[in-house]
C-alpha angles and dihedrals in degrees: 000000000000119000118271111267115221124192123263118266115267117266147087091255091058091051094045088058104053092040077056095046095052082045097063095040093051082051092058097039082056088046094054092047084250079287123147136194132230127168110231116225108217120192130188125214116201113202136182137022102248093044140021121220124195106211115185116225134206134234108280111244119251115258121217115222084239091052128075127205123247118265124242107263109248125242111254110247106238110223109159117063122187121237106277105173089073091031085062104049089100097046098051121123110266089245087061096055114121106013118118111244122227121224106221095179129353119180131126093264104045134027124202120176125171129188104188118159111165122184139154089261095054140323134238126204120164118157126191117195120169119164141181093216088217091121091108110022127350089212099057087047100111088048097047089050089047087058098037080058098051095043079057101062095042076055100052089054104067110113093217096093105350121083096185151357140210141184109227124203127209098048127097121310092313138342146175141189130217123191097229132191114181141153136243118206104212136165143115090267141010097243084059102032122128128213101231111195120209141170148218144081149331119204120182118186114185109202114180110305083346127106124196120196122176119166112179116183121160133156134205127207091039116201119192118204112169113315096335119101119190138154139160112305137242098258104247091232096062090036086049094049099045091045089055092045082060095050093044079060105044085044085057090065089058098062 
């Protein structure tokens, strides 16, 4: 609180030296053009991992103690997906084509579509999962996704079925890739089942409270000995870049 402030003395000495005292400084105030300096404070933020970006920023204003400052907006909780496993049909994988999806899961709040065709020439696998992660609360939503995606990568490093892992820019929030090989045991019966091996990619986006999840894994000459069913596998790079092709569309929903 400012000092009290208490009324010159009486008197026609007092007047005359305050009357001085406006003067001068008006003098000075001429003297300067009425100008007055400031030094600007001037900060650089550095983002992102495959370029840096210098962004100037501005002074901050100058909050009253009476005045707040205005809270971050918060991000809107998606809770309604469209249905991707028909969206899709005309960005599968040529490989895909043809084959009838199979809809896993389909409410408004997760997704799940599968395209699996397994025969003794080659075999086909490619899973789309994306999910709201509103199933519990809403509210915890954001932080249940956050989680979902780093279950995923540990995940994604174990060395099973997995030769590889790596973290992608540029896509969603956040996002990774794993080179995955990995079997499907499939027959009419378990007595006469096969174990058919295939190859290919994961890809796992994480956008706001969605997760995104598209592992495509296919193989071509296929030789069966036994049980055992292998052929030569889908390479990681073009499974990689088709499952991301799917992601970057499935993202564009979202928008």
């Amino acid at each position: 609180m400012p000092p009290p402030v208490h009324p010159p003395p009486a008197g026609g000495g007092g007047n005359r030296a305050a009357v001085g005292v406006i003067a001068v400084v008006a003098a000075i105030a001429v003297l300067l053009g009425g100008k007055a300096i400031s030094g600007a404070v001037r900060k650089e933020m550095r983002g992102g991992s495959s370029a840096d970006t210098n962004i100037g920023v501005p002074d901050a204003p100058t909050i009253s103690p009476s005045t707040s400052a205005p809270a971050s907006p918060r991000a809107a909780v998606v809770t309604s997906l469209p249905d991707y496993c028909k969206g899709l049909r005309g960005s599968l994988p040529a490989k895909v084509r043809g084959i009838e999806v199979d809809t896993v899961t389909s409410d408004a709040g997760r997704r799940s579509c599968q395209w699996e065709r397994l025969t003794s020439a080659n075999g086909r696998n490619l899973d789309v999962v994306v999910d709201t992660n509103v199933s519990g609360d809403p509210g915890k939503a954001l932080e249940d996704a956050a989680e979902e995606f780093g279950r995923a990568w540990e995940h994604a490093g174990d060395p099973e079925f997995r030769k590889g892992r790596e973290k992608l820019t540029g896509l969603g929030d956040e996002a990774f890739a794993s080179h995955q090989v990995s079997p499907i045991v499939y027959g009419p019966d378990q007595a006469r089942a096969k174990t058919y091996w295939l190859g290919g990619a994961q890809v796992f986006v994480r956008e706001g409270n969605v997760t995104i999840d598209v592992t495509w894994t296919a193989a071509d000459g296929y030789r069966t000995r036994g049980k055992l069913v292998q052929g030569t596998n889908l390479p990681y790079g073009t499974a990689k870049k088709q499952a991301i092709e799917i992601a970057a569309k499935i993202l564009a929903t979202l928008d």
